[in-house]
N, C-alpha and C positions, 0 to 999 in steps of 0.2 A: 504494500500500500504506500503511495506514494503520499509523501508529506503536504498539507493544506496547509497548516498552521506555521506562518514567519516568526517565532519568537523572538524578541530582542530582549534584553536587559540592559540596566541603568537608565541613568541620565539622557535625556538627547537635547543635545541646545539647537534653538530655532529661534526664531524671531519671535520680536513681542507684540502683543494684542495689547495696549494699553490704554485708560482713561487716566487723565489726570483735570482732579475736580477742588473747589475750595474758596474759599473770601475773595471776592473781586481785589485786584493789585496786589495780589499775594507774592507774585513771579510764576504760577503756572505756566505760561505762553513760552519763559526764559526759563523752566527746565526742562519743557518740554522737546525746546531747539538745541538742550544741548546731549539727546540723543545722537549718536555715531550719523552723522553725514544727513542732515536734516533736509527736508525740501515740506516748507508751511502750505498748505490749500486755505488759505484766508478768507474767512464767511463774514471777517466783521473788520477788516480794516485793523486790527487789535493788535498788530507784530510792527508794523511803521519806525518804530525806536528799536526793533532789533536790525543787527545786522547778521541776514540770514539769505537763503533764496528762498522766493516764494512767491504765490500765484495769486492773484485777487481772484475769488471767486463769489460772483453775485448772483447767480441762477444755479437751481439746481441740476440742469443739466450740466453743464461746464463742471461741476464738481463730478457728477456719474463720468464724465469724458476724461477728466483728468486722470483718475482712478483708473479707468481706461486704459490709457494710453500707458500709463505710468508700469501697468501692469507688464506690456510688448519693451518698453524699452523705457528702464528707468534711470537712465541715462547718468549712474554714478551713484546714485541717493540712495542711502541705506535704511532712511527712516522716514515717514511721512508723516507731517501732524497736519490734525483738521481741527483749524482753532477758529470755532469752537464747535462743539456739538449740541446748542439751542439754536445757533442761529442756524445750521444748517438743517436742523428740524422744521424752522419755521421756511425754508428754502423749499423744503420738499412740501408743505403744505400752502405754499403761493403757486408749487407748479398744480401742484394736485386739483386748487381751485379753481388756475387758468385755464387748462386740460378739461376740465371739466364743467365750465361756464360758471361754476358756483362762487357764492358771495362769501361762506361762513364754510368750518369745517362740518357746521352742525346742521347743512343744508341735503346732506345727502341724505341723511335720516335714519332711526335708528341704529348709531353707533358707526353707522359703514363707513363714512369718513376716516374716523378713528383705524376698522379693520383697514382700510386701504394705506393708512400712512403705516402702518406696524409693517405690511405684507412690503411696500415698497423701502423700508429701511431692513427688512430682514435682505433684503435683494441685496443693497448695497454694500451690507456688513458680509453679504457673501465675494462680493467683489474684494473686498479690503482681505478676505482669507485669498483670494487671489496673490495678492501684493504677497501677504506671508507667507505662502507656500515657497516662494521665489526668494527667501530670506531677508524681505525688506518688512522692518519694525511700521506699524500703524500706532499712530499714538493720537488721543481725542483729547483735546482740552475742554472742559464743562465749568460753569458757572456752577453753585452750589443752591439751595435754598431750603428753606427749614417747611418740612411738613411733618405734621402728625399724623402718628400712626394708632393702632387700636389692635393688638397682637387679641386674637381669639381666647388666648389660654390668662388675659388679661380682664381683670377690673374697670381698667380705665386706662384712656390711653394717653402716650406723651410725645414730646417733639425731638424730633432728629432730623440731620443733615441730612440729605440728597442730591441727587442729581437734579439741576434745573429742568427736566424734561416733561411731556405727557406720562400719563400711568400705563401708558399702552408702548411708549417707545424704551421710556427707562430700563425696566427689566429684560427688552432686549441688547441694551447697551451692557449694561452689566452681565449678564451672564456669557457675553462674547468675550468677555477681556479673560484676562489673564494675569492682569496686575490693574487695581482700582484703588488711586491713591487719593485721599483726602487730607489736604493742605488748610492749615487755619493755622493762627499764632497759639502758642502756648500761654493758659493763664490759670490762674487762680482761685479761690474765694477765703479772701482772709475777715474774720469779724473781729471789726472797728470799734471804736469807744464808746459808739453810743449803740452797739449790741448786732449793729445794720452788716448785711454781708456784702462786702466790696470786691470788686476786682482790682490783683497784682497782675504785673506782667505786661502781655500781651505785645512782647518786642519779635520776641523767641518763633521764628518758623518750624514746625514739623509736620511731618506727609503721616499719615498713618495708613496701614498695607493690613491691617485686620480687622473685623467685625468686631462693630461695636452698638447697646445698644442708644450712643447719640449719632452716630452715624454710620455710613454705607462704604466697604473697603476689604479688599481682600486680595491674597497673592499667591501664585502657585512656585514661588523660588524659594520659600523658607525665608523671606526678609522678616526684623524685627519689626514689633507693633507699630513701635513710635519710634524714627528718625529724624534727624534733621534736616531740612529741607536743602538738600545736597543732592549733584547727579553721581556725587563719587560711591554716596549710599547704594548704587544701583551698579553699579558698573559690573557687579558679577552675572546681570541677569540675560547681560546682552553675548551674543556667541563666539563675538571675536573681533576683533580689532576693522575697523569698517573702510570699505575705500573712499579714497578721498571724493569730494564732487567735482565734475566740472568744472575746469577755472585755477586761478593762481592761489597756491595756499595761503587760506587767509582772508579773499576773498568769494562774496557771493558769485553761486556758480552763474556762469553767462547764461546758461542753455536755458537757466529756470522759465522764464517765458512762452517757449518751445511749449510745454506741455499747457498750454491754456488749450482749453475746449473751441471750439466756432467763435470766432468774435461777432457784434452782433451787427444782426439785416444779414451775416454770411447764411452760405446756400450750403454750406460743408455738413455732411450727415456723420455720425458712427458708423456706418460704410463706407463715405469716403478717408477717413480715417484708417480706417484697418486694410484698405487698399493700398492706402500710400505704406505704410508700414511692410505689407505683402511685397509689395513692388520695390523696397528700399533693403528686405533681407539679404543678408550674406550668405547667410549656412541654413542650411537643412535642419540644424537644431533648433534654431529662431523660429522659421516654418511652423515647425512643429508646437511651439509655442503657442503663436498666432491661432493655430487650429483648435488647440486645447481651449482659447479664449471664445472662438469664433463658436462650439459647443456651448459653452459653458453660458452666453449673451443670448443662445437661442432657447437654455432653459430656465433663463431669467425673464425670459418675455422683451426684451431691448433689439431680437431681430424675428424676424420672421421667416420663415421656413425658405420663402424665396431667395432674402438675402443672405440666409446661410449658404443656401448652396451655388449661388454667385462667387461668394465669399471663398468656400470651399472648394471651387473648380478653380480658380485663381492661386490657391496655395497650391493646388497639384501642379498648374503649371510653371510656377515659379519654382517647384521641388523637379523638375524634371529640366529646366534651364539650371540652378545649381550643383544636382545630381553628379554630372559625368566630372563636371570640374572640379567637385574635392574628391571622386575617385581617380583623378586624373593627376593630383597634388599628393598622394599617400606615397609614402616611401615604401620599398619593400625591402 
C-alpha cells in the first residue's frame, strides 16, 4: 500500500497573516512598515510622514487589483500593509452600494447587505493567503474601539477593546490572522487623597499578543503577553532575512506606483492586466503562477468562465513560445 499521508514535523516558518490594532497615534502604521521590505496599500492617506513605498488606494477595486497584481509579481516587497482595515471596509461597502444602485447598506434588506460585505471580504482575505502562500507577510492596520460585550455564561456584561469593524467582518479578520496585536499605553489606577481612583502613567507603549478579557489579541509564535511596542519584539516571527525593495538602499522603492490598479475614466480590466503580465513572463515557472491565479479569480467570482479560458489559452501559448528556449539553455 502505497503511502497517502505527507507527514512533516516541527516548526515550518512562513509568512505572516497579521493585524495590528490600538489608540489612534499610537505608531501602529510605523511598526507596521517596519516589517522586512514593506510596500503600504493606503485607504486613508495615514502613512504621508512615513518614509516608505506605497500606493494610494481610494476604491475598492484598485485595492482587489493591487493584491492582484502584487500577487504575479511582487516586485521585491516582502510585506504588505493595508493601513487601514475600516476604511477599506467602508471601500468595499461604497462599491457594494455603487454596484448595486443602493443608498444605505440597510437597503438591501434583511441582513443581505451585511451577508454580501462578509462573503466579499472573505474573497479578499483569500487573495491576501495568495500573497502568503508566495512568502510575502500581509499585515492590517485597525483603529481600535471599545464595545460591550455580554458573554452567555455571564450576569452582566462589560466593555472591551476591538476591532473598529462590523460584527459581520471583524470575526472574519480575526480569525484569519495569525498574530493580532493590540497596542495602547500602559497605565494604572493608583487611589489619591481624597479616596478617588486616578490614573498613572500612560507614557509607556505595549502591543499585547494574548486574550484578554478587556481586549481582543492572540499569536501562534509563542510571543509574551505584554511587550513593548518594538519591531525587534517580533523579529523571531518572521522567516528570514527579506530582500531588499526596489531602488537605492535607503530609499522608497521607485517601482511602488507600478502596482496601482486602473487609474480613473481608464478602460484597463483584471484581464487586461493579467494579459500584460502573461505577455511580459520569462519562465514557465511564472506561467504557471499566473495560471494558478487565473483559477483561483474564476473561483472567487472576479472572472468569468469566458475570461478564464481567454486567459488560459494565452498562458498555453506563451508556455509553448518559452518552452523550447529554456530546454534549449539546460546544460547537460
Amino acid at each position: 500500500m502505497s503511502g497517502v499521508l505527507q507527514i512533516t514535523r516541527g516548526r515550518r516558518q512562513a509568512a505572516v497573516r497579521g493585524t495590528i490594532y490600538g489608540d489612534e497615534g499610537i505608531g501602529k502604521s510605523t511598526l507596521a512598515t517596519q516589517f522586512p521590505a514593506p510596500l503600504v496599500l493606503d485607504t486613508e492617506d495615514g502613512t504621508h510622514h512615513l518614509d516608505v513605498a506605497r500606493v494610494s488606494v481610494h476604491d475598492w477595486k484598485t485595492l482587489t487589483l493591487a493584491v492582484t497584481e502584487l500577487a504575479v509579481n511582487p516586485q521585491g516587497f516582502q510585506t504588505i500593509v493595508i493601513d487601514s482595515a475600516d476604511w477599506a471596509e467602508k471601500l468595499l461597502i461604497e462599491w457594494l452600494l455603487k454596484t448595486s444602485g443602493k443608498k444605505s447598506i440597510e437597503d438591501f434588506g434583511f441582513g443581505r447587505g451585511y451577508t454580501m460585505l462578509a462573503e466579499h471580504w472573505t474573497r479578499f482575505l483569500a487573495s491576501c493567503d495568495v500573497l502568503v502562500s508566495h512568502g510575502i507577510n500581509v499585515v492590517w492596520v485597525a483603529h481600535s474601539c471599545v464595545k460591550r460585550v455580554s458573554p452567555p455564561d455571564q450576569t452582566d456584561g462589560y466593555d472591551r477593546y476591538e476591532l473598529k469593524l462590523t460584527k459581520q467582518v471583524s470575526p472574519l479578520l480575526r480569525e484569519w490572522c495569525d498574530l493580532l496585536l493590540f497596542c495602547t499605553y500602559k497605565m494604572k489606577l493608583v487611589e489619591g487623597g481624597d479616596g478617588r481612583l486616578k490614573a498613572q502613567g500612560g507614557k509607556e507603549r505595549v502591543m499585547h499578543a494574548e486574550h484578554s478579557a478587556a481586549w481582543s489579541a492572540k499569536n501562534r509564535f509563542g510571543l509574551p503577553a505584554e511587550m513593548p511596542m518594538d519591531i525587534g519584539q517580533l523579529e523571531s516571527i518572521f522567516a528570514g532575512p527579506a530582500p531588499a525593495p526596489v531602488g537605492a538602499p535607503g530609499q522608497p522603492a521607485k517601482t511602488a506606483n507600478a502596482v496601482q490598479g486602473p487609474a480613473a475614466g481608464s478602460e484597463e480590466t483584471l484581464q487586461d492586466l493579467i494579459e500584460r503580465h502573461i505577455a511580459d513572463a520569462k519562465s514557465v515557472r511564472t506561467l504557471g503562477k499566473i495560471g494558478d491565479r487565473i483559477d483561483a479569480l474564476l473561483s472567487e467570482g472576479q472572472l468569468t468562465e469566458d475570461q478564464a479560458d481567454v486567459l488560459t489559452k494565452a498562458v498555453a501559448a506563451r508556455h509553448d513560445e518559452l518552452e523550447p528556449k529554456e530546454v534549449a539553455n539546460v546544460v547537460v
